[in-house]
C-alpha positions in Angstrom: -7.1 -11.2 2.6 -7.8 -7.9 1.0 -5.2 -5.6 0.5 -4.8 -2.7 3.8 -5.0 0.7 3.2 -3.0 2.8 6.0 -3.1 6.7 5.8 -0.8 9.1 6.6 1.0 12.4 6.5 4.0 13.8 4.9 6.2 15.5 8.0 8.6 18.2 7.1 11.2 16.2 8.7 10.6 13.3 5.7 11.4 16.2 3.1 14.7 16.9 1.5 15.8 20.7 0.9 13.3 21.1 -2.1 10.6 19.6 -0.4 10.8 16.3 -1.6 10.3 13.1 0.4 13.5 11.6 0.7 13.5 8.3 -0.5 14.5 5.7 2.3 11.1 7.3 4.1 9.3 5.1 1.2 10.5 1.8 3.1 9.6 3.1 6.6 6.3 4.1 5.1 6.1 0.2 3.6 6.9 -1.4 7.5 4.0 1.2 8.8 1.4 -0.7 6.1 2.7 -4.4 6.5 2.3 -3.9 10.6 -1.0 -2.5 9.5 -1.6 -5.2 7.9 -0.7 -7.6 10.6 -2.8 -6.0 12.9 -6.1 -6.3 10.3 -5.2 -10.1 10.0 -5.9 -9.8 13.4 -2.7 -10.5 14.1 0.3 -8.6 16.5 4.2 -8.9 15.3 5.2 -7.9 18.6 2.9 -10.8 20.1 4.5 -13.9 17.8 8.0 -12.2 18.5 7.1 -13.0 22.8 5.2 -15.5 22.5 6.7 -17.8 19.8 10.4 -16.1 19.7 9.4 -15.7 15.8 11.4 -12.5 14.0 10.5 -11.0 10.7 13.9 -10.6 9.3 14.4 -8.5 6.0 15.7 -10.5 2.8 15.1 -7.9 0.1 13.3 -4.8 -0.6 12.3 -3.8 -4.0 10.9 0.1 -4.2 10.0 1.9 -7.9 9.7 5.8 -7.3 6.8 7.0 -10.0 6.0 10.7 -8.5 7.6 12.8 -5.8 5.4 13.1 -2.7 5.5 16.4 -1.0 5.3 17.7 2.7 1.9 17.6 3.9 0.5 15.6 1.4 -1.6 12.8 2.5 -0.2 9.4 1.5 -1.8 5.7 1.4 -0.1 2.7 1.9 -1.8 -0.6 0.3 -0.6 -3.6 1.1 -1.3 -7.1 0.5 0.4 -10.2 0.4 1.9 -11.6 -2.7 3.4 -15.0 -1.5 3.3 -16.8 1.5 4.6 -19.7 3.1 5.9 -21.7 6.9 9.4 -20.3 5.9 8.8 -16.5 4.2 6.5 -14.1 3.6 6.2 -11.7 0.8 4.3 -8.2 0.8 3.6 -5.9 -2.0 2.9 -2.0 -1.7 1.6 0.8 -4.0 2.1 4.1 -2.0 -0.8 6.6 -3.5 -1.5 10.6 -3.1 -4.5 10.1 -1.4 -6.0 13.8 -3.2 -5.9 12.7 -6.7 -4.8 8.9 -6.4 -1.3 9.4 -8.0 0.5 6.9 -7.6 4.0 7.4 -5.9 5.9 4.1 -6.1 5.6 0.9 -6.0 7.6 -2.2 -4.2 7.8 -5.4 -1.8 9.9 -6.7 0.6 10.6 -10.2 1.1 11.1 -11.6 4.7 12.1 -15.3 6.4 11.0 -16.4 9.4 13.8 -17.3 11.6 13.7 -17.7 15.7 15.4 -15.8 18.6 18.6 -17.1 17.3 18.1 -15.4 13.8 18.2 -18.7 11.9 15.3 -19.8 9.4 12.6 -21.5 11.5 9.2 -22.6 10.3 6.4 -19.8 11.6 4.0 -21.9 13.4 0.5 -23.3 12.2 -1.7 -21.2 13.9 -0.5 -18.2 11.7 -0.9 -19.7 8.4 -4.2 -19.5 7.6 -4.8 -15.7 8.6 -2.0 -15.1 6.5 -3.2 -17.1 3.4 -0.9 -19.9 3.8 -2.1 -23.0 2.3 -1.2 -26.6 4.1 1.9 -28.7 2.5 3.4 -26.0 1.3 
């Protein structure tokens, strides 16, 4: 699938003293754009969590700060999806000014798919394909 573009705004309450985004918003920002990016795979996180006891959990996150957003400025999240298979996921992100296409940082996060219990479990077939995971692998 295409990379997803997600817009939004800088809030004052993201900004540090001078003004500056403060840096852990970058990852909050990154889970915005990948559940964005569920939801245009036609997809719902919050349906596989009920319906197939499927979590999402977090195995590393990589982020590379290029240029300091500021408050009010209008940001864009792109995401796509790097790698893909029954046991993990990976999703990359380039975070952009949206005035002059700037580019603020770039990074991934790498999740595994593990069940209610929070062990490694295998996400089921009927997700694979919308998320570009091939069979056998």
């Amino acid at each position: 699938m295409a990379p997803v573009e997600t817009r939004l705004r800088v809030r004052y309450a993201e900004t540090d003293q001078m003004g500056v985004v403060y840096h852990a918003n970058y990852l909050i920002w990154m889970e915005v754009g990948r559940v964005e990016y569920w939801r245009a795979s036609g997809l719902r996180y919050r349906d596989m969590e009920r319906e197939d006891g499927i979590l999402l959990v977090v195995a590393e996150v990589n982020c590379r700060y290029l240029s300091a957003a500021v408050y009010d400025e209008e940001v864009i999240v792109r995401t796509s999806v790097a790698e893909a298979t029954p046991r993990m996921i990976r999703f990359d992100y380039e975070l952009l000014a949206a005035d002059d296409g700037r580019k603020l940082a770039t990074g991934y996060t790498k999740h595994v798919f593990c069940g209610a219990d929070r062990r490694p479990a295998k996400l089921p077939q009927k997700y694979h394909e919308k998320l570009g995971i091939k069979k056998n692998t």
